[in-house]
C-alpha positions as CSV (number, residue, x, y, z in Angstrom):
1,X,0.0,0.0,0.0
2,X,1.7,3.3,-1.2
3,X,1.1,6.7,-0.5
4,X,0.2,9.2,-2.7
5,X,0.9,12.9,-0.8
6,X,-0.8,16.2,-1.5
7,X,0.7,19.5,-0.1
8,X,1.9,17.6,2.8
9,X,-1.9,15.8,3.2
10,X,-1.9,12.3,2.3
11,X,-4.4,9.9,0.0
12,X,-3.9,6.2,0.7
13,X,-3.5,3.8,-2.4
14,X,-2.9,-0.2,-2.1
15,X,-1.1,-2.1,-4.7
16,X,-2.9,-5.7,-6.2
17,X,0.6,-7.6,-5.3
18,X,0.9,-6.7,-1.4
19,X,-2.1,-7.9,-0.9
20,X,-1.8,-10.6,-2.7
21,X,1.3,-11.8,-0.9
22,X,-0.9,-12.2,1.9
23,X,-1.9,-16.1,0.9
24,X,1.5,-17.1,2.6
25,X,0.4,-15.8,5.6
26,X,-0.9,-17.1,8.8
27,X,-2.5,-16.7,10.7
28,X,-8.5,10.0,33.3
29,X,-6.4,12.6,31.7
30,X,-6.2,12.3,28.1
31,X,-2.0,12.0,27.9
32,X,-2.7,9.6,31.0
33,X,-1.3,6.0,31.1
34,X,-3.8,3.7,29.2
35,X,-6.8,2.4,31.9
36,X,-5.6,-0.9,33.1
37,X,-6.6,-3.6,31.4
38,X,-6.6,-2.6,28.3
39,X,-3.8,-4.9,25.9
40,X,-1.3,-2.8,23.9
41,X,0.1,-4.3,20.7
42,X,3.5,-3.0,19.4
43,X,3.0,-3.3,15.6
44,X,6.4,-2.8,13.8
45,X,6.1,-1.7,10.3
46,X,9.0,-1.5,7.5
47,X,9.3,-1.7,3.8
48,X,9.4,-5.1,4.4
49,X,7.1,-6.2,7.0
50,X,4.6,-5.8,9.4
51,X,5.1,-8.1,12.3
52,X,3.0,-8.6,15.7
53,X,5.0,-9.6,18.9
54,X,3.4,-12.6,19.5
55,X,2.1,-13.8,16.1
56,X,-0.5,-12.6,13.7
57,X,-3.4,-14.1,16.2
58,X,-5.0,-11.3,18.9
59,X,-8.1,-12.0,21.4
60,X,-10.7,-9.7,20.1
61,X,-11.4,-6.3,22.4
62,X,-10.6,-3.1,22.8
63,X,-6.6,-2.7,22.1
64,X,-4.5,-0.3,22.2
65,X,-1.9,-0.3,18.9
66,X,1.7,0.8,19.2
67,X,2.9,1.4,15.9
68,X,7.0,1.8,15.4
69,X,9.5,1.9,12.4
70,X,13.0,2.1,12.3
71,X,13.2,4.1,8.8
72,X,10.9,6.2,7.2
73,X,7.4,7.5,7.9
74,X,4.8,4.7,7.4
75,X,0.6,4.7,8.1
76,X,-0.6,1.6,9.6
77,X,-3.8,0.8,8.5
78,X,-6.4,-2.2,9.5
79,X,-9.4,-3.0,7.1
80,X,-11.4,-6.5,6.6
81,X,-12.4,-7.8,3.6
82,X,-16.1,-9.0,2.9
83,X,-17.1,-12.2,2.0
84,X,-16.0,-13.3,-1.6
85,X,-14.1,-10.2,-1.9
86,X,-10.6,-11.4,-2.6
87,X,-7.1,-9.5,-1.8
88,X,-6.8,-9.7,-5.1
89,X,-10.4,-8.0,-6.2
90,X,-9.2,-5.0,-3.3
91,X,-6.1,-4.5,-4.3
92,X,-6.8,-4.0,-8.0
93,X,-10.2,-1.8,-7.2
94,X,-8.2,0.7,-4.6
95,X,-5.4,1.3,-6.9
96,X,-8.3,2.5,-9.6
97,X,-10.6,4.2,-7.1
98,X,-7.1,7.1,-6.4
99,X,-7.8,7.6,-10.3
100,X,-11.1,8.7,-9.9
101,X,-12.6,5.5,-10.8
102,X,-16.2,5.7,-9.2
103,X,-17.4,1.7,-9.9
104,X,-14.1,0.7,-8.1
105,X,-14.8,3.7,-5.9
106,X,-17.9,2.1,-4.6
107,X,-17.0,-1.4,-4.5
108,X,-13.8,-0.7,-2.1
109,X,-16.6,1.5,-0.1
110,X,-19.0,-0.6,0.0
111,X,-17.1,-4.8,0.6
112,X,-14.1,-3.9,2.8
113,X,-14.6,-2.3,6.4
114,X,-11.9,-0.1,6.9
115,X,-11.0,0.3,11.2
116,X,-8.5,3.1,11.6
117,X,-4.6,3.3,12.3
118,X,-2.1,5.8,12.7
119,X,1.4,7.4,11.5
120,X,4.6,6.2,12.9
121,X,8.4,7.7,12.3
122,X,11.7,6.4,13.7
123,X,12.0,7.3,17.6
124,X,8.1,8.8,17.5
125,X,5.7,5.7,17.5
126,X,2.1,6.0,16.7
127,X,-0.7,4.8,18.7
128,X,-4.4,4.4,18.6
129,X,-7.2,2.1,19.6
130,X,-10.2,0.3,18.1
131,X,-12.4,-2.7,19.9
132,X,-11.8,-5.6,17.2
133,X,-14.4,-8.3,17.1
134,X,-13.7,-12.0,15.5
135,X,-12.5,-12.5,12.1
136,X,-9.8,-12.3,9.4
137,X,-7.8,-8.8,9.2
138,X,-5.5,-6.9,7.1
139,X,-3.1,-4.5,8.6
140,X,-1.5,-3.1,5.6
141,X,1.3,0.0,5.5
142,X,0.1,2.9,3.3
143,X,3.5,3.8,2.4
144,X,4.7,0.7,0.9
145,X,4.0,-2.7,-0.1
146,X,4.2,-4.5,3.6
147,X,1.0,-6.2,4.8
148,X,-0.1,-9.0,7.6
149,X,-3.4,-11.4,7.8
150,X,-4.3,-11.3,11.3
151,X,-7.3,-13.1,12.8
152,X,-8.9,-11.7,16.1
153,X,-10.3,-14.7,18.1
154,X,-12.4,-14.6,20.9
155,X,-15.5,-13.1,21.8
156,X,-15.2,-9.3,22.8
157,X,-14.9,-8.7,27.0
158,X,-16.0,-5.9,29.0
159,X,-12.4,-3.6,29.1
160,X,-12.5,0.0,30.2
161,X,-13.4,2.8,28.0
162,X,-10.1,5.2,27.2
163,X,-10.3,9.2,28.2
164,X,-9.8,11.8,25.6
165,X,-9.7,15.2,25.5
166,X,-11.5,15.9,22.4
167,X,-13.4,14.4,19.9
168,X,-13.7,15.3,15.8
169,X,-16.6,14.0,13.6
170,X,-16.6,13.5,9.9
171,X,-19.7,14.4,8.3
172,X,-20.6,13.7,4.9
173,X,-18.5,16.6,3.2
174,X,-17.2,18.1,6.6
175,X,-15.7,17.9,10.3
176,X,-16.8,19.2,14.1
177,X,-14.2,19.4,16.7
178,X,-14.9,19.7,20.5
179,X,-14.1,21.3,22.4
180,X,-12.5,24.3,19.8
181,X,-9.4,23.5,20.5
182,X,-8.1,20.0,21.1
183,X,-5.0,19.0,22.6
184,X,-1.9,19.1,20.7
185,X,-0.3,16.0,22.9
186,X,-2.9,13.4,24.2
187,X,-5.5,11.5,23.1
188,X,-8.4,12.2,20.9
189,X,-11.3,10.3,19.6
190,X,-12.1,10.3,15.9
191,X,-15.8,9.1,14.5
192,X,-17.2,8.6,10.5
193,X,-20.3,10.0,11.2
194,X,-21.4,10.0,7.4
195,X,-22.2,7.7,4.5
196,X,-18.5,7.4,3.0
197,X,-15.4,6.4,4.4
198,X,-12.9,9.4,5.9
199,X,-9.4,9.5,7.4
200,X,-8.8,12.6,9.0
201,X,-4.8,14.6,8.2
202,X,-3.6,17.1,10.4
203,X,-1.2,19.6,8.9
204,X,0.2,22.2,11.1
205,X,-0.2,25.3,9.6
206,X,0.7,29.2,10.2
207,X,-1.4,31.2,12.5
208,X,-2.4,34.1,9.6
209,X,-4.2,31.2,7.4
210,X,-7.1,31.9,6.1
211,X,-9.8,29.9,4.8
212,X,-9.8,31.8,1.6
213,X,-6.2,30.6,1.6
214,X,-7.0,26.8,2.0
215,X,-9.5,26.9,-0.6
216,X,-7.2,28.2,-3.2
217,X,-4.8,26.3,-2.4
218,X,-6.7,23.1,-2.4
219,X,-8.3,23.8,-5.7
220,X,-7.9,21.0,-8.4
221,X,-6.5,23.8,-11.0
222,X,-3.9,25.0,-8.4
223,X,-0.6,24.2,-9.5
224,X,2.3,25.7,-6.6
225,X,3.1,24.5,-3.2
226,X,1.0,27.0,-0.4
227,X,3.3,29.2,1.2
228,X,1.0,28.9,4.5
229,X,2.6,24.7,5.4
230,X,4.6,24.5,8.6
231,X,6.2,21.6,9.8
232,X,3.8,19.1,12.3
233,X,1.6,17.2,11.2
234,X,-0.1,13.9,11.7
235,X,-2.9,11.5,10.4
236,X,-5.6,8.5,11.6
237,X,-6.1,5.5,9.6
238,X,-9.5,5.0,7.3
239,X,-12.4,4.5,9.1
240,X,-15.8,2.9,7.4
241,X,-19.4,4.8,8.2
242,X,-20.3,4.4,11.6
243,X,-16.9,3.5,13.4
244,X,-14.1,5.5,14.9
245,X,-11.1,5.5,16.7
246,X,-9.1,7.1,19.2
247,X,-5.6,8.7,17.6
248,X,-2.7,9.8,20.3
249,X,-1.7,13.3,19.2
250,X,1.6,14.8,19.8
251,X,2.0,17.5,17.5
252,X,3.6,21.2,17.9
253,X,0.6,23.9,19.5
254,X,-0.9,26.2,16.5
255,X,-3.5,26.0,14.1
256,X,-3.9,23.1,12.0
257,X,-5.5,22.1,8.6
258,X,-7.7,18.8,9.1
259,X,-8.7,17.1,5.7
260,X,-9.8,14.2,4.2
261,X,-8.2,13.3,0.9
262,X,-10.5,9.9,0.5
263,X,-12.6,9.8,-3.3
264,X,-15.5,10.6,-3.7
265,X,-17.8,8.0,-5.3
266,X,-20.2,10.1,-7.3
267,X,-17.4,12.1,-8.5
268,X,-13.9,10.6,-8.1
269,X,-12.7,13.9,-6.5
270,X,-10.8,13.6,-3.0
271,X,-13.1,15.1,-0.5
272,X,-11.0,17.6,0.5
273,X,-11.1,19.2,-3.3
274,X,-15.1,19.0,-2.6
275,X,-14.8,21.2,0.4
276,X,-13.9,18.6,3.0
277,X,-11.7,20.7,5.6
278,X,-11.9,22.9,8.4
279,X,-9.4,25.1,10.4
280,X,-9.1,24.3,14.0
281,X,-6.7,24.9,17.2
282,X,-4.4,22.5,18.6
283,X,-2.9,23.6,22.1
């Protein structure tokens, strides 16, 4: 799975042969510790691997994902394929639905459930958490072609919930944070509250943008690099309608540029070209 990058805002693709490949495989305060109870996974992704610490084989529940590299930045992200839609099928449909093909658009949309993840870089892990029930999952890298089948056994127990400090919804063609300004190192809780699926960027940005700015900048005719991009930034995994996941954030204080860059399927455009952004405070 390689990642295609937009002024510094990302748009996951997949390639048909990593997911292939994966026939050979078996099976309180929000910057608080993690409630006890709660299991955390280190995942450790590379160019040429993703590999579990115990095996590809996790009791299903709420769990906590620790997500490291050693080189590079790489996206961990966790989806499950529907019945009689074959690696294969997905891997050839994703790679046509980042070129604006709607049909493929709509099939990866509507057969794979896509459950979140998060960015890693070398000495700066990621980490989020979704509650995984039973069955057969992909954790694939966005930015290259490593992937793992991993199958969640187990029937889902009673674990504590995890405090945030702010929450941001995904709307159709839009986002809501709260409270107005979420904090720029702890946890925060991200939710697909719309009929598509959404991942949700975070690009630091400097304190005199504009909207007006943003939405030249992100039209599909503009052509140079916005002037307004500071360093920071940081991104969830995909999540399907109707599920969500909470995203550690450690990022520098400011104002930031949330966006989702997944396309459209009525029109092949990534949402954030259709107005699918907002401004928002991080401190």
């Amino acid at each position: 799975m390689k990642g295609k990058r937009t002024f510094a805002l990302g748009a996951a693709a997949v390639t048909a042969a990593a997911l292939s490949a994966t026939a050979v495989v078996g099976a309180g305060s929000a910057s608080a510790a993690p409630p006890a109870g709660i299991p955390v996974v280190t995942v450790h992704v590379s160019g040429s691997g993703i590999t579990l610490p115990n095996g590809n084989t996790l009791h299903a529940g709420r769990i906590i994902f620790r997500v490291t590299t050693g080189k590079g930045t790489h996206t961990l992200q966790i989806v499950r394929l529907h019945r009689g839609y074959s690696p294969q099928q997905f891997g050839s449909d994703i790679g046509k639905a980042f070129g604006g093909d709607t049909a493929a658009i709509g099939r990866v949309d509507d057969r794979a459930t896509w459950r979140g993840g998060a960015e890693t870089h070398p000495n700066k892990p990621g980490r989020f958490a979704v509650t995984l029930s039973a069955g057969h999952f992909f954790f694939v890298d966005q930015n290259s072609n490593s992937v793992a089948q991993v199958n969640v056994v187990g029937t889902v127990p009673d674990r504590p919930t995890i405090p945030v400090g702010g929450k941001i919804t995904a709307f159709t063609y839009g986002f809501e944070s709260m409270p107005s300004t979420i904090p720029a190192d702890g946890r925060i809780y991200f939710f697909n509250h719309s009929d598509q699926p959404h991942f949700l960027e975070m690009q630091h940005v400097k304190q005199s943008t504009t909207a007006a700015m943003v939405k030249r900048a992100l039209s599909p005719t503009s052509q140079s690099q916005p002037t307004f991009i500071l360093r920071g930034s940081t991104s969830s995994g995909v999540n399907s309608p109707g599920f969500g996941q909470m995203l550690k954030v450690d990022v520098p204080p400011g104002k930031y540029l949330i966006a989702c860059f997944w396309p459209d399927r009525f029109t092949g455009m990534p949402h954030a070209f259709m107005g699918m952004w907002k401004l928002i405070q991080v401190g």
